[in-house]
C-alpha positions as CSV (number, residue, x, y, z in Angstrom):
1,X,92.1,26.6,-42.6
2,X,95.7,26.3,-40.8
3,X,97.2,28.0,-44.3
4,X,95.1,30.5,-44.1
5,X,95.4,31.1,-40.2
6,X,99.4,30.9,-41.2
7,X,98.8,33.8,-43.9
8,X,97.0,35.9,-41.9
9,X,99.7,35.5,-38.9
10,X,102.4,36.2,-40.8
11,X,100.4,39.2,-42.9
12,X,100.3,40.5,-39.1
13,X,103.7,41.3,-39.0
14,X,104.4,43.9,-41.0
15,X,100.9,45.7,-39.6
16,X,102.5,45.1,-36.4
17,X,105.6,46.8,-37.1
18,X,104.2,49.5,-38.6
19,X,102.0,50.2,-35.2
20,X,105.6,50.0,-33.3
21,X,107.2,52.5,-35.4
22,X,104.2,54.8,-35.3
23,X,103.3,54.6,-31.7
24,X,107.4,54.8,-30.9
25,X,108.3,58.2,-32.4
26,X,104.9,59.6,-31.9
27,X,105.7,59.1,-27.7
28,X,109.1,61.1,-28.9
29,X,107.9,63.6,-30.9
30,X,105.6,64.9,-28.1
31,X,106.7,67.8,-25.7
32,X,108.5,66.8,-23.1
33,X,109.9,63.3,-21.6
34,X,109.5,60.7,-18.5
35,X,111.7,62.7,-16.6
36,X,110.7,66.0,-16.8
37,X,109.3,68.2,-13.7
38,X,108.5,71.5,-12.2
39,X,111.8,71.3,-10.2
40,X,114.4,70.7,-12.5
41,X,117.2,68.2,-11.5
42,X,120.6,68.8,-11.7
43,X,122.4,68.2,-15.1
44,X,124.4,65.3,-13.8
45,X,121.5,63.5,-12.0
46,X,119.3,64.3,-14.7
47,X,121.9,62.9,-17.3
48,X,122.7,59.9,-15.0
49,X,118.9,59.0,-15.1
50,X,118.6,59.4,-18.8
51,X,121.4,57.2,-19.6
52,X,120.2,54.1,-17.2
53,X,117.2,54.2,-19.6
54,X,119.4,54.8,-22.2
55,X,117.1,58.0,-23.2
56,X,120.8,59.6,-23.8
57,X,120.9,57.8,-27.1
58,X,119.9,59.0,-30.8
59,X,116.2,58.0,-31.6
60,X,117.1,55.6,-34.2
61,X,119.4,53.6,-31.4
62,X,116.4,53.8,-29.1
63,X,114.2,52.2,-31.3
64,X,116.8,49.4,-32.6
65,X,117.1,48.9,-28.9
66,X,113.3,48.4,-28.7
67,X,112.6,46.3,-31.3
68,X,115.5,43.8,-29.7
69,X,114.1,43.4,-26.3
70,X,110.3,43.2,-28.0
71,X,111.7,39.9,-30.0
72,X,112.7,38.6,-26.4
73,X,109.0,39.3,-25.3
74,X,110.4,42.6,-23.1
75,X,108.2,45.3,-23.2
76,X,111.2,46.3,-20.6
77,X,110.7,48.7,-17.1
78,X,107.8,51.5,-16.6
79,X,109.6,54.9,-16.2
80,X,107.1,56.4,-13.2
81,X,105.6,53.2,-11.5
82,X,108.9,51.9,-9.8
83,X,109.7,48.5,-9.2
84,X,107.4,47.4,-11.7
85,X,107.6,46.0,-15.4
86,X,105.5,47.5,-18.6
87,X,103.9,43.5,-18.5
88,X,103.5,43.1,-14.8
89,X,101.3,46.6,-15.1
90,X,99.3,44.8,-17.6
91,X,98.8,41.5,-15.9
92,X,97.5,43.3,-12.7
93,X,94.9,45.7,-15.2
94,X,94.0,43.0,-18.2
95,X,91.8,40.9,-15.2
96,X,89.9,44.3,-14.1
97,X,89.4,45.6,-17.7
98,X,88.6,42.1,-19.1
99,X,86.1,41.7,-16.6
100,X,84.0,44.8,-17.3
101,X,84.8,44.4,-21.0
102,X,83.1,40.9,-20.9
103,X,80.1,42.0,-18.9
104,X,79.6,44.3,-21.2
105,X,79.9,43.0,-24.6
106,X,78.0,39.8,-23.0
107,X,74.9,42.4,-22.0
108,X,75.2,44.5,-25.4
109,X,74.9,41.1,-27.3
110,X,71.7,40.0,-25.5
111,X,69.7,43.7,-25.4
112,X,71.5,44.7,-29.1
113,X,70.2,41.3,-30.7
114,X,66.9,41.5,-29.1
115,X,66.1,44.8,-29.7
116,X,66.9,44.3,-33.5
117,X,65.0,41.3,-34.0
118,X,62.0,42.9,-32.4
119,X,62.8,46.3,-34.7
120,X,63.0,44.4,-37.7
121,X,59.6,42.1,-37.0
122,X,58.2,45.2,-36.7
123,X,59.4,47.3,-39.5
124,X,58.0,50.8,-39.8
125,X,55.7,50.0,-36.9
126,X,55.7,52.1,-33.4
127,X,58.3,49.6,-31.7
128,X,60.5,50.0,-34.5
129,X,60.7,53.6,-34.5
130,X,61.2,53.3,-30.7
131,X,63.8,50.8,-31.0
132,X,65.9,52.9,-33.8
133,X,64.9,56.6,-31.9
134,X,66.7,54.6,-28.4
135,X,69.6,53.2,-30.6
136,X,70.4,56.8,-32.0
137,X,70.3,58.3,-28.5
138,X,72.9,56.0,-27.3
139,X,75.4,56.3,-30.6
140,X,75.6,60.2,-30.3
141,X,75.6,60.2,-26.6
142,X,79.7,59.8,-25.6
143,X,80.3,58.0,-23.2
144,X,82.1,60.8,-21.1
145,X,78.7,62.3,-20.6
146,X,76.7,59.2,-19.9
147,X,79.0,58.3,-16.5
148,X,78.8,61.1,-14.8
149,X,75.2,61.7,-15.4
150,X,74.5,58.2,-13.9
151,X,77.2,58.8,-11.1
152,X,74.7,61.7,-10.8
153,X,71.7,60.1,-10.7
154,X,72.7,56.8,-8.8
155,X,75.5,58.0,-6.9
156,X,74.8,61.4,-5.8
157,X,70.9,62.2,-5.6
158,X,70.3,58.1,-5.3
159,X,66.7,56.5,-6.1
160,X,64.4,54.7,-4.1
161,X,62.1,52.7,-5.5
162,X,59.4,51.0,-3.9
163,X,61.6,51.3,-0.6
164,X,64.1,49.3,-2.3
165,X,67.7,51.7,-2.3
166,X,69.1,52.0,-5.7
167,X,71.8,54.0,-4.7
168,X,75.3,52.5,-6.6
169,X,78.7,52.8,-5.8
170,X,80.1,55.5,-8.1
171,X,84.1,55.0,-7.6
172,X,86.8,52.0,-7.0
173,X,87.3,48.5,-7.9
174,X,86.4,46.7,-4.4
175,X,87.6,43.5,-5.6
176,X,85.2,43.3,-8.1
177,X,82.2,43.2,-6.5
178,X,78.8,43.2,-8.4
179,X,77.5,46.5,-6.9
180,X,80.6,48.5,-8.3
181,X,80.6,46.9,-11.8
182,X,76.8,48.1,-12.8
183,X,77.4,51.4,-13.6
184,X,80.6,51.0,-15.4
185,X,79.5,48.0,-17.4
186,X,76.0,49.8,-18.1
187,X,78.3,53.0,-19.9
188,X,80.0,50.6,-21.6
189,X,77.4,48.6,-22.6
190,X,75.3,51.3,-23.8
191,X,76.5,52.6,-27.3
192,X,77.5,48.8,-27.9
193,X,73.8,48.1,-27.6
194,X,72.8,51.0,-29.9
195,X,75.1,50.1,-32.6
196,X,74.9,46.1,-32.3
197,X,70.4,46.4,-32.6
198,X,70.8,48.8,-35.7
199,X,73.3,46.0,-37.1
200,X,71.0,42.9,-36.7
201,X,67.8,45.1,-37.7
202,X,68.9,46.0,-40.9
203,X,70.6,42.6,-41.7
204,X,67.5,41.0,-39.9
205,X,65.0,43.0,-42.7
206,X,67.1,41.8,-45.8
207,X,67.3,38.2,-44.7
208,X,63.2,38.0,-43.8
209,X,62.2,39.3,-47.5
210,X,65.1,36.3,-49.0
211,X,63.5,33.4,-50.8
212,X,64.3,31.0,-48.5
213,X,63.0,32.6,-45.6
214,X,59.7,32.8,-47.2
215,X,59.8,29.3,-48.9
216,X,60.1,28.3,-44.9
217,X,57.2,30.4,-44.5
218,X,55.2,28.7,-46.8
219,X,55.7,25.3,-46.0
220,X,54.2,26.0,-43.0
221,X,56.8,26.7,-40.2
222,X,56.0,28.1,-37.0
223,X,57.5,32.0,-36.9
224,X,59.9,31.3,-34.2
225,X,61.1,28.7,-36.0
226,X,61.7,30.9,-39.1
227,X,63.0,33.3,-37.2
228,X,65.8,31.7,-34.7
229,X,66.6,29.2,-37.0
230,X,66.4,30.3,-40.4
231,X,66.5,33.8,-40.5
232,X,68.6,34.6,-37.3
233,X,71.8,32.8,-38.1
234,X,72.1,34.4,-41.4
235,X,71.5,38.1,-39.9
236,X,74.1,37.5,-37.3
237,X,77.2,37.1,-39.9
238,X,77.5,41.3,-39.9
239,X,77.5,41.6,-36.3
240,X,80.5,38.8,-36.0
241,X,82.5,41.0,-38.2
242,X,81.6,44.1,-36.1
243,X,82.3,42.1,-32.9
244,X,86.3,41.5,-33.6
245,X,87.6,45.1,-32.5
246,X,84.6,45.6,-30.3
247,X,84.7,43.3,-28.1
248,X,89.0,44.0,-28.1
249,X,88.1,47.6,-27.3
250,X,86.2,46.9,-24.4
251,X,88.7,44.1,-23.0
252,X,91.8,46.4,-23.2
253,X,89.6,48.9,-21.2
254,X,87.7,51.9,-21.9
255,X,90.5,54.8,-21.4
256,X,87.3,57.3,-20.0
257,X,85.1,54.8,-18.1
258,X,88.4,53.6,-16.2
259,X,89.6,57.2,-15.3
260,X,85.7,58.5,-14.5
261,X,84.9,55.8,-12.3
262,X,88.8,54.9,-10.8
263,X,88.9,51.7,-12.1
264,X,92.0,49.9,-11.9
265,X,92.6,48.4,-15.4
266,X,94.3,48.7,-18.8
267,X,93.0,52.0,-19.9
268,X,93.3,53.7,-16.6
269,X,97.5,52.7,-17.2
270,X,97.2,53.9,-20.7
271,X,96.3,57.3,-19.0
272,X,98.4,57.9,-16.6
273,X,101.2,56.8,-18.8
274,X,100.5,59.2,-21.6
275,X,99.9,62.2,-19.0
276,X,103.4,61.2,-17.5
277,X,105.0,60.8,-20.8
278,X,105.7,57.3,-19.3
279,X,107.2,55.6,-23.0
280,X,107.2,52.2,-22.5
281,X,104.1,51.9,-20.5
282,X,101.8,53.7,-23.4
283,X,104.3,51.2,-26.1
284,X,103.2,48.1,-23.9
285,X,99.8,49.3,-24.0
286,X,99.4,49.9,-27.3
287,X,101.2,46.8,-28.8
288,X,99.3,44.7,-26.2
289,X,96.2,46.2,-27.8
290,X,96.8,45.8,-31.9
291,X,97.6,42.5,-31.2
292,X,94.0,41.7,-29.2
293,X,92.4,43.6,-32.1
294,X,94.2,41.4,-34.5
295,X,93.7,37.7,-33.0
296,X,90.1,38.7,-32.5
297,X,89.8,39.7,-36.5
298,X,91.0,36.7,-37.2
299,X,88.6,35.0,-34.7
300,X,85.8,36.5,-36.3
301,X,86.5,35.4,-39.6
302,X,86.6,32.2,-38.8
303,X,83.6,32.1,-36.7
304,X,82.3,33.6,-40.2
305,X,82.7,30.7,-42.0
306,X,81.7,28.1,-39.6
307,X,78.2,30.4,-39.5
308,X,78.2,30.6,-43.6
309,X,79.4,27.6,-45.2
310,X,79.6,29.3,-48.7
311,X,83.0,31.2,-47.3
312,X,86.1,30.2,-48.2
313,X,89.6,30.8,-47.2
314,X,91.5,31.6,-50.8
C-alpha cells in the first residue's frame, strides 16, 4: 500500500502543475487587474503599485516567480484584503466552511443511505417511486434557488408550529451557532442527499438479486442481518468513490451558499477574490482546493479496498 500511496503522490504532481498553469493565466487573461478602479490613479502611483507586486513584469516572469515562492509553501500577499496573506485568509475561512461542509456531508450520508436502502427494499413499490420522485426534485433544483426560497419561508414569513417558533436566522456566521448553521447546511445537504439515495438504491438492487445475498437468505438469516451485513457493505463501495470530491467540495465551501447566506468561509473568499480580480487570493483558493480533491481520491481508494478485499493496488 505505501508504493502505491508513493505513485499516486507523485502522479499528483504533474496534475497539480497543470491546475497552476491553467488557473494562472486564466486570472491574466481576464479583463482587467487587482488594481483597476473607477478613478484612475496616476501613472506613477499606479506603476509604483504594480511593480511592488511585481505585476510590471512579463507573464512568463510572473509565473516563474509563482511557481518559486509556491515551492517555499508561499501562496504570497492578497492584493485587496490588506495586511493579510493568501494562507492566513484561508486558515480564518477553512474552519467556517469545513464546519458546514461536515454537517452536511454527515446529514446527506445518514438521509441518502437510508432513503436508498428503503428504495431499493422496496423496488417498484409506492415508497420507491416516492423516494426516486424526492431524489430527482433535489438534483435539478440548484442550489441558488433552494436558499433563498427557505430564507423565504423560514426567514421572512417564519412558521409556527404548534406554538413552537420556527423562524431561522437567514444571514451571518454568529460564531457558529446551531440556529444559523440549519439552513445552510440543509441547502447543502440537499442535492447531496438526492444524488447519494439514487447511488446506494441502484447498487443496493444489484447486490440483493447476487448469489450470495440470497444463499444468506436461504440459510435462514434474519433480513436485517442480510441487509446491514451482507448486502450493505457491498452497495456502499460506489458511494465511497462518489464521496472523494464530494465531501472536498463541500469542505472548501459552497461558492453560492457562502455568498447567499454571508457566511464567512472559503467560497465566500473565492468570490470576492474573483469579483476583485484579486490573483493570488483565487490561486490560493484554487490550489488549496485540487489538492483536498486529490488527498480525498486517494482516501477513498483506499477506504475501497479495506471495504472489498478483492482490490488490489497494481
Amino acid at each position: 500500500m505505501l508504493s502505491y500511496v508513493t505513485r499516486r503522490i507523485v502522479g499528483a504532481i504533474p496534475t497539480m502543475l497543470i491546475i497552476i498553469t491553467l488557473a494562472f493565466f486564466m486570472m491574466r487573461i481576464a479583463p482587467g487587474g487587482p488594481f483597476d478602479s473607477n478613478h484612475r490613479l496616476p501613472p506613477e502611483i499606479q506603476h509604483n503599485i504594480e511593480a511592488a507586486y511585481n505585476l510590471d513584469k512579463p507573464v512568463y516572469q510572473q509565473f516563474l516567480m509563482y511557481l518559486d515562492r509556491l515551492m517555499h509553501g508561499d501562496f504570497g500577499p492578497s492584493y485587496k484584503n490588506k495586511d493579510f496573506t493568501v494562507t492566513q485568509l484561508i486558515e480564518d475561512g477553512l474552519p467556517v466552511s469545513a464546519r458546514l461542509g461536515l454537517s452536511a456531508i454527515t446529514l446527506a450520508i445518514l438521509l441518502g443511505t437510508a432513503l436508498g436502502v428503503i428504495a431499493a427494499l422496496n423496488h417498484n413499490r409506492p415508497s420507491d417511486y416516492g423516494v426516486m420522485a424526492i431524489a430527482m426534485f433535489g438534483i435539478t433544483i440548484p442550489t441558488f434557488v433552494t436558499a433563498p426560497l427557505l430564507t423565504l419561508i423560514f426567514g421572512v414569513y417564519g412558521i409556527t408550529l404548534f406554538g413552537f417558533d420556527l423562524s431561522l436566522p437567514v444571514g451571518g456566521w454568529n460564531g457558529g451557532a446551531m440556529k444559523n448553521m440549519i439552513l445552510p447546511v440543509t441547502v447543502l445537504a440537499l442535492p447531496q442527499i438526492a444524488i447519494i439515495s439514487r447511488l446506494v438504491r441502484g447498487s443496493m438492487i444489484e447486490v440483493l438479486n447476487s448469489n450470495y445475498v440470497r444463499t444468506a437468505r436461504a440459510k435462514g438469516l434474519p433480513s436485517h442481518i442480510v441487509v446491514v451485513r451482507h448486502a450493505l457493505r457491498a452497495a456502499i463501495l460506489p458511494l465511497v468513490s462518489y464521496l472523494g470530491p464530494a465531501i472536498a467540495g463541500l469542505v472548501t465551501g459552497s461558492l453560492i451558499v457562502e455568498q447567499i447566506f454571508g457566511l464567512p468561509g472559503i467560497g465566500r473568499y473565492f468570490v470576492q477574490g474573483a469579483l476583485d480580480r484579486d490573483y493570488t487570493l483565487v490561486m490560493g483558493v484554487v490550489i488549496f482546493y485540487a489538492m483536498i480533491i486529490l488527498l480525498l481520491n486517494l482516501a477513498a481508494d483506499i477506504l475501497y479496498r479495506i471495504l472489498d478485499p478483492r482490490v488490489r493496488f497494481d
